[in-house]
C-alpha positions in Angstrom: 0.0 0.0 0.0 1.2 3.1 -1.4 2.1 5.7 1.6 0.5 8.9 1.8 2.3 12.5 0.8 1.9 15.2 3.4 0.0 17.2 1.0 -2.4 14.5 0.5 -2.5 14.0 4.2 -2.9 17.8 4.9 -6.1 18.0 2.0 -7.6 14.7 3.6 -7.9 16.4 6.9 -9.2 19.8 5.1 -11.8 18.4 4.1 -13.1 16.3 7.6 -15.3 18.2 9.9 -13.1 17.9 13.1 -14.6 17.8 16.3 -13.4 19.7 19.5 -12.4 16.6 21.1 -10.6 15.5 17.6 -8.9 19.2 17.5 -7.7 18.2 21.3 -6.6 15.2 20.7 -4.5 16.7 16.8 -3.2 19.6 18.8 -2.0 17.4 21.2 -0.3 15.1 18.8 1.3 17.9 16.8 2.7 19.1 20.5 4.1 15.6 21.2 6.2 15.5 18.0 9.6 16.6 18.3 12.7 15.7 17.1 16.1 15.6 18.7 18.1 17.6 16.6 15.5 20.5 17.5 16.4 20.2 21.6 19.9 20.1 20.7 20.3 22.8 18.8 18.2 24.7 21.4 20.7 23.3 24.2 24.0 24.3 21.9 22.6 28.3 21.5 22.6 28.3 25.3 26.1 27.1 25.7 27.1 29.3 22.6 30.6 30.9 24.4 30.3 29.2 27.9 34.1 28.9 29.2 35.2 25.4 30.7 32.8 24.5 33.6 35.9 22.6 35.3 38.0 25.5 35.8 36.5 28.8 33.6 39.4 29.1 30.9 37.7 30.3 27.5 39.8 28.2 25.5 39.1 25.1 23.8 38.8 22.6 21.0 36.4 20.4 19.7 36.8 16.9 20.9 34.0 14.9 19.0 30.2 14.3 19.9 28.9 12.2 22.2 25.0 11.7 22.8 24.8 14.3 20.1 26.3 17.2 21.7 29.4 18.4 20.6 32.1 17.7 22.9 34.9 20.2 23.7 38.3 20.1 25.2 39.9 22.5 27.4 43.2 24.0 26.7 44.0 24.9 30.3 43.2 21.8 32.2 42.8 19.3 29.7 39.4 17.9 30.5 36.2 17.3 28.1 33.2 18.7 28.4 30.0 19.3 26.6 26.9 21.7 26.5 25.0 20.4 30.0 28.2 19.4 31.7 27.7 20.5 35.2 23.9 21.5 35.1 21.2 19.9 35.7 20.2 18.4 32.6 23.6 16.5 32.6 23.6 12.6 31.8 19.5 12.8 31.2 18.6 10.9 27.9 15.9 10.9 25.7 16.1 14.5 24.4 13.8 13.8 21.7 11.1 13.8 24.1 12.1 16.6 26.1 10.1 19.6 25.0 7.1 17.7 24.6 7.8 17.2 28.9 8.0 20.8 29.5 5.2 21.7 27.8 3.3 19.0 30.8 6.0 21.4 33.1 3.8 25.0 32.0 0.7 22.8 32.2 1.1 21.6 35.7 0.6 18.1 34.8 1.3 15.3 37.2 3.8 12.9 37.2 2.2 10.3 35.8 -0.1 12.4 33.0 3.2 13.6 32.1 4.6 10.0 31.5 1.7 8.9 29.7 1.6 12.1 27.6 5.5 11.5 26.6 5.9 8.0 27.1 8.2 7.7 29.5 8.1 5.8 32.3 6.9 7.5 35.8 10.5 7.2 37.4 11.8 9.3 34.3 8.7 11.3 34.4 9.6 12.5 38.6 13.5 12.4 37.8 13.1 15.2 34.8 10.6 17.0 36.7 12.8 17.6 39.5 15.8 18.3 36.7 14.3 20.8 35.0 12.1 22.8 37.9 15.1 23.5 39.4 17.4 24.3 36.7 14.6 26.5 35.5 13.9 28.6 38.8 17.5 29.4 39.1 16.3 32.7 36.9 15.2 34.7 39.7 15.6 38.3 40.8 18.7 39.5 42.4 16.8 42.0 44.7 13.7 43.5 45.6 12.7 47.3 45.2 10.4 49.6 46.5 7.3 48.4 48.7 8.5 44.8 50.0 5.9 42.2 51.4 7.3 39.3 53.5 5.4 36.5 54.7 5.1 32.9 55.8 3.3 29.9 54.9 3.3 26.7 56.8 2.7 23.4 55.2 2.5 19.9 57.2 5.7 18.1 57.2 6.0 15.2 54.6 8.7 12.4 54.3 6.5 10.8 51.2 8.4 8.7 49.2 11.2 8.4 51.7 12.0 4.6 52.8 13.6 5.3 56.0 10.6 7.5 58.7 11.8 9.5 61.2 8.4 9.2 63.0 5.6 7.1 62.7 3.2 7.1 59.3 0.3 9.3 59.4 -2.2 8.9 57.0 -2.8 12.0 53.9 -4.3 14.3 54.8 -3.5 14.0 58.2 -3.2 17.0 61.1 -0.4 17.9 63.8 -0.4 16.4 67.1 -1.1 19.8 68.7 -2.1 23.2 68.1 -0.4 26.1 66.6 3.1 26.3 64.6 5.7 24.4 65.6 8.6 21.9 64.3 6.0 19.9 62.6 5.6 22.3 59.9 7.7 23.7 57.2 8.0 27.0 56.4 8.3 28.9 53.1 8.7 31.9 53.3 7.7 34.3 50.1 9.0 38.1 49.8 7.4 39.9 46.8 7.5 43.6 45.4 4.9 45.8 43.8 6.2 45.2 40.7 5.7 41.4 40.9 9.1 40.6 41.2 9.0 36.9 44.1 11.5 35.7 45.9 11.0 32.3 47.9 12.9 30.1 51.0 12.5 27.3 52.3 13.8 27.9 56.0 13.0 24.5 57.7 10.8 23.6 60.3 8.6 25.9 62.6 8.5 29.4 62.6 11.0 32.0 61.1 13.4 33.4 63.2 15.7 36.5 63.1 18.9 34.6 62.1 16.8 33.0 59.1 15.5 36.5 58.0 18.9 37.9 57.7 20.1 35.1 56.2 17.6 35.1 53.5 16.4 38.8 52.9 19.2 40.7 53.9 20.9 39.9 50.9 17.9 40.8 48.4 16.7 43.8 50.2 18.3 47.4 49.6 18.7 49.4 52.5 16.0 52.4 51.3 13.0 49.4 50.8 9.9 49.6 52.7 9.4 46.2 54.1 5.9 45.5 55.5 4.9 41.7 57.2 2.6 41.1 59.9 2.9 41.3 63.6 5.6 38.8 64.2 8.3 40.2 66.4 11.2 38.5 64.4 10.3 40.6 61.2 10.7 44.0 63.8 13.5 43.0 65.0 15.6 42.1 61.5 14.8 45.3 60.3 15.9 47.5 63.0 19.2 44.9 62.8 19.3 45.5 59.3 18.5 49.6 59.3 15.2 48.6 56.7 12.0 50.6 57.4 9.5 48.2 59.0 6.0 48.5 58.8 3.6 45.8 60.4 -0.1 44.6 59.5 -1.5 43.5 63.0 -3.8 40.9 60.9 -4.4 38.9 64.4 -6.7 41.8 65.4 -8.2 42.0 62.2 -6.5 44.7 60.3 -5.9 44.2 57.0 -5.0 47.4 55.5 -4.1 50.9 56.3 -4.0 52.2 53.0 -0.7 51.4 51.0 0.3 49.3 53.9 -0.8 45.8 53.5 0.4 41.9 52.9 -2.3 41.4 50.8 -0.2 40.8 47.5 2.5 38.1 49.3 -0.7 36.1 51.0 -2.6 36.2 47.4 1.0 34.5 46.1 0.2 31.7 49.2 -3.1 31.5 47.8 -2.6 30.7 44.1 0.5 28.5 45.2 -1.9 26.5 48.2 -4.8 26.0 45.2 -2.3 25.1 42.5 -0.4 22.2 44.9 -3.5 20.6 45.8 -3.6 18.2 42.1 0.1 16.4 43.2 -1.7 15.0 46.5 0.7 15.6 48.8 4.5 17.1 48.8 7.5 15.7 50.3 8.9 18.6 52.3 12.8 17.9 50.6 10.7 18.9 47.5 8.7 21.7 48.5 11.3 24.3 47.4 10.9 22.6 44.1 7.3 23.3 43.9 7.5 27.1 45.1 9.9 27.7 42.9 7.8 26.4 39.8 5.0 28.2 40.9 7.0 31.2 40.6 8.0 30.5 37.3 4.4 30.0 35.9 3.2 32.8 37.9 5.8 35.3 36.4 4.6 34.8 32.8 8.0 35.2 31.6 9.1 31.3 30.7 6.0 31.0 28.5 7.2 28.3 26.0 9.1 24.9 26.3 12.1 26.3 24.3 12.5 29.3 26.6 12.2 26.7 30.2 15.1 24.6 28.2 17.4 27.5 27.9 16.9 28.4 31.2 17.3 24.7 32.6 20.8 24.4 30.4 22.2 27.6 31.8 25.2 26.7 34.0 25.3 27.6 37.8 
């Protein structure tokens, strides 16, 4: 049987009254074709002039391919190395199907969804998703400006997936042994400008303290920011430590705003984030960094399209 042309193809489909569900299930197989020299050639224009990742010398040959990436040697120290060597992306195979995976990264899919939609199994499926989330939200803003909000939010701890407890099992969904917030909860804490511009930490377990706000906002905050938070005594305290104007919402009493002065944009962050984690059942708390920070990244609007989350993935640290 004689094979069909793409033009014949193309006029065959013309002329079929498509569905909605048969335009789903096209656009979805047009999204799922890829091929590998496209990925690669996206991964090569990221490492276009990148000096040795061993030891930063410029200067270098080309030693071969291998995987097909082009493989260079270093004049300085002698040692090979290609495009990903030393990101995150480095050793992963299969990078005919990667773009069709990080299009399932900007639609939240789940592991599994993701595996089925690529076909790949569910261990490569978790293993790229926790490649390329991290690689990605590397890209993040080197300080805040103006009119800073800074606030906590407190998620149960989780050891899923782990094969060694540290306690006993609980079942999901399940609730502290006692009241309040305290080292069975992790804390993420979020700091986010007018402009939109997030920054996110995971600081451990219970609640922040002064040593873990200098640790993690002094660096990102210029000395003439207005920082605001709630009534917590540790954010009053950094920022007369720190010389940063402080103002604080008392939101226990039920203030919520005295004009400018609110936490209202940082606790509608918590809010999307809080919805938005509820379709992966349950996070592990060694990934929940992970998850803020791809939250961020969808939330920004700024990695829109799989080719620009690769480029951002493949950058070196």
């Amino acid at each position: 049987m004689r094979s069909l042309t793409f033009d014949e193809l193309f006029a065959m489909l013309s002329a079929v009254a498509l569905s909605a569900g048969d335009l789903a299930r096209l656009r979805e197989w047009i999204a799922s074709i890829a091929h590998p020299a496209e990925c690669i050639a996206l991964i090569e224009q990221a490492a276009a002039g990148r000096p040795c990742p061993h030891c930063g010398c410029a200067r270098k040959h080309r030693c071969g391919q291998a995987s097909g990436l082009q493989r260079f040697r270093c004049l300085h120290c002698g040692r090979s190395h290609n495009a990903l060597t030393r990101t995150p992306l480095a050793r992963l195979r299969k990078k005919e199907c990667w773009l069709p995976y990080l299009q399932c990264v900007l639609e939240s899919r789940t592991v599994r969804d993701a595996a089925q939609v690529v076909r790949v199994h569910r261990t490569t499926s978790f293993r790229w998703r926790h490649r390329f989330v991290p690689g990605a939200m590397r890209d993040r803003p080197t300080t805040l400006s103006a009119i800073v909000e800074a606030d906590e939010t407190y998620r149960l701890e989780s050891q899923k997936g782990s094969r060694s407890l540290t306690r006993r099992p609980r079942k999901r969904g399940g609730v502290a042994k006692r009241r309040g917030i305290h080292r069975e909860h992790d804390c993420l804490l979020v700091a986010r400008d007018r402009s939109g511009q997030t920054l996110d930490f995971h600081t451990g377990r219970g609640q922040v303290t002064v040593e873990q706000l200098h640790q993690c906002l002094k660096p990102v905050l210029p000395t003439d920011v207005l920082l605001i938070s709630d009534g917590a005594v540790s954010y009053r305290r950094f920022a007369a430590q720190a010389g940063i104007t402080h103002e604080a919402v008392n939101v226990q009493a039920g203030e919520r705003a005295r004009g400018a002065i609110h936490i209202q944009n940082v606790n509608s962050w918590h809010s999307r984030f809080k919805s938005w984690l509820v379709r992966f059942r349950g996070v592990a708390s060694r990934y929940l960094i992970n998850y803020s920070g791809w939250q961020r990244i969808l939330d920004a609007h700024q990695l829109t399209t799989p080719a620009q989350l690769l480029r951002a993935a493949a950058q070196l640290g």
